[in-house]
C-alpha positions as a printed Julia matrix, in Angstrom:
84×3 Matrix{Float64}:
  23.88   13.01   -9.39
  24.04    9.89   -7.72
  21.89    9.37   -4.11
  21.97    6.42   -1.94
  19.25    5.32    0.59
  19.82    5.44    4.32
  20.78    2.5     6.0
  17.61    2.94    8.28
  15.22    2.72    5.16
  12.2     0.14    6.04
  10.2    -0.23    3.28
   6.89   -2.27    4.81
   6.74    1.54    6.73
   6.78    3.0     3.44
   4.14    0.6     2.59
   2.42    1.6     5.55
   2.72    4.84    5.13
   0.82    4.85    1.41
  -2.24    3.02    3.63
  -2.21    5.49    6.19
  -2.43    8.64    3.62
  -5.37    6.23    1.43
  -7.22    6.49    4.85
  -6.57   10.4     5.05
  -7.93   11.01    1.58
 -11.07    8.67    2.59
 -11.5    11.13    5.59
 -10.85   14.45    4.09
 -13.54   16.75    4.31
 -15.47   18.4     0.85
 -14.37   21.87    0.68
 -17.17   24.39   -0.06
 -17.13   24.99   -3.56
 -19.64   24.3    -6.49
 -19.78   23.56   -9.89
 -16.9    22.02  -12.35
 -14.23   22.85   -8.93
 -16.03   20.55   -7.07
 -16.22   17.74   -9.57
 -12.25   18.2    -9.93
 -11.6    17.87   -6.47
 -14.08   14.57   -6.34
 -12.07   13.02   -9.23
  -8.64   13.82   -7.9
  -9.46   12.79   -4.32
 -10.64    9.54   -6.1
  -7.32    9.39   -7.7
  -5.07   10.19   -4.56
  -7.24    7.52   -2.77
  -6.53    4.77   -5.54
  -2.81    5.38   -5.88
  -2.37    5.38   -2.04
  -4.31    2.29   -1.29
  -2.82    0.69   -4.57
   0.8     1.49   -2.4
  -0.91    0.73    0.75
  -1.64   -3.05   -0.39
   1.59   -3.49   -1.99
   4.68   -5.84   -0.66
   7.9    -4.07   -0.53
  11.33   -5.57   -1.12
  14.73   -4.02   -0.34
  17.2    -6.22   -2.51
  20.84   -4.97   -3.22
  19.53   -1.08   -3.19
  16.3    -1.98   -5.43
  13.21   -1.3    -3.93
  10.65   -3.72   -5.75
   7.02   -3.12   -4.87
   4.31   -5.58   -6.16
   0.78   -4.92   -6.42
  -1.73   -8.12   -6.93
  -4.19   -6.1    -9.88
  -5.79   -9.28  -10.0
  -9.89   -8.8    -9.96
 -10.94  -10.2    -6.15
  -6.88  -10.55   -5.15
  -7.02   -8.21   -2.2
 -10.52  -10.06   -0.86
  -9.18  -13.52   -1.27
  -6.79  -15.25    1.73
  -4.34  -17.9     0.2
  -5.56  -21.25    0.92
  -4.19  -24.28   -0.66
């Protein structure tokens, strides 16, 4: 099966999407529950919150139906403006 993306598709709102949902999980409230449950739910909202933000700070590229996102891993990237 073969899908195509709209014509609409924008993919710095995708981009800003991924931040908006990193700032949900960094908001989300600590259900009531105890014990291993709770240390789950820590460690996957831990997860969900690097993944999104990872998204969140990427650059997006639409090229010939490729979406290429690139993420700067880079230790102090994200804190560091580009001077030359």
């Amino acid at each position: 099966m073969v899908t195509t993306m709209p014509d609409e598709f924008d993919p710095q709102a995708m981009v800003n999407r991924f931040r908006e949902r990193a700032e949900a999980v960094r908001r989300r409230g600590m259900p009531p529950v105890e014990g291993p449950e709770r240390q789950r739910i820590i460690e996957q909202m831990k997860l969900d919150f690097q993944d999104f933000a990872m998204l969140g700070d990427a650059s997006a590229e639409l090229e010939d139906g490729i979406l290429t996102l690139r993420v700067d891993l880079r230790p102090g990237a994200a804190d560091s403006s580009s001077t030359a």
